[in-house]
C-alpha positions in Angstrom: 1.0 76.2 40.3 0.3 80.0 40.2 -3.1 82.0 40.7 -4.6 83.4 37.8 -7.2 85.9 38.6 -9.5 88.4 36.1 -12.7 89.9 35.2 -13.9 92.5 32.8 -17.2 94.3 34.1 -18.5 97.6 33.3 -20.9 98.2 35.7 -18.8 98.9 39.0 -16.2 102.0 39.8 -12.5 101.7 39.2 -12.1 101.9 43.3 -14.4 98.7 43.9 -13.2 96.7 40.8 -9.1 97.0 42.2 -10.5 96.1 45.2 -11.9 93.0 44.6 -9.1 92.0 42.7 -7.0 92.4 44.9 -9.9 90.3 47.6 -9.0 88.0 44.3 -5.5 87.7 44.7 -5.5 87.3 48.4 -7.7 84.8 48.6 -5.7 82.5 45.9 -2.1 84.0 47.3 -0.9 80.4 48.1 -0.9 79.7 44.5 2.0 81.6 43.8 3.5 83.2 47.1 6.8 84.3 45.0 4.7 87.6 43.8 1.7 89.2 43.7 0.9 91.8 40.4 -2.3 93.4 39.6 -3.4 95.6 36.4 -6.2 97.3 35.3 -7.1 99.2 32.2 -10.5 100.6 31.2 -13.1 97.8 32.8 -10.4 95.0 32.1 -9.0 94.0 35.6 -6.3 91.0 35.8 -4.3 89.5 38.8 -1.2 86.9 39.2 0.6 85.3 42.1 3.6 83.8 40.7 5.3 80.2 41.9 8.5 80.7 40.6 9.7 77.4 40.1 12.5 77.4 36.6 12.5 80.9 35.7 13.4 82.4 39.0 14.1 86.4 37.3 11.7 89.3 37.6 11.1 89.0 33.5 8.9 86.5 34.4 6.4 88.6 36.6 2.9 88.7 35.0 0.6 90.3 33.6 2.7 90.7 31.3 2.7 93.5 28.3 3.3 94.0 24.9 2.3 97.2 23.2 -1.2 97.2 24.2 -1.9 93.5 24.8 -1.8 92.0 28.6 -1.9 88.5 29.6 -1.7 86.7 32.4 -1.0 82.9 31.7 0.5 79.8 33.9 4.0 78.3 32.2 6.3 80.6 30.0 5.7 82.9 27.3 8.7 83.7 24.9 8.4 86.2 22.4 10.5 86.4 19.5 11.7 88.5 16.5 12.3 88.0 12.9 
C-alpha cells in the first residue's frame, strides 16, 4: 500500500514546509519503496511513495497533474477524453 503524505499551512517558510515533507515521506517510505515524489505550490505541500504493484510504468508516479489540479491518491486514476 503506498504513503500518502500532505498539508496545506500558511504560517511556515517554503524551506521548512519541503522539509518536513520530505521528514513526511521518510518516515512513511516503507509504504511505497518503488518511488518517492514531492510537490509544492503556494502553501499546498503533497508527498507519495509509490508500491508499484500492476502498473509498473513511470505514468503512474504521483502527485499527479492536470492543468492546475494535483492529487495524490492510492489505486489508479485514468483520465479520459470525449
Amino acid at each position: 500500500m503506498c504513503g500518502i503524505n500532505g498539508f496545506v499551512d500558511k504560517s511556515i517558510s517554503i524551506e521548512f514546509g519541503v522539509e518536513c515533507l520530505k521528514s513526511m515521506a521518510q518516515t512513511t517510505s516503507h509504504r511505497g519503496p518503488d518511488d518517492m515524489s514531492l510537490f509544492h505550490k503556494h502553501d499546498c505541500y503533497l508527498a507519495h511513495n509509490r508500491l508499484s504493484i500492476i502498473d509498473l510504468s513511470n505514468a503512474g508516479n504521483q502527485p499527479m497533474h492536470l492543468g492546475n489540479l494535483s492529487i495524490v491518491l492510492m489505486g489508479k486514476f485514468i483520465i479520459t477524453k470525449k
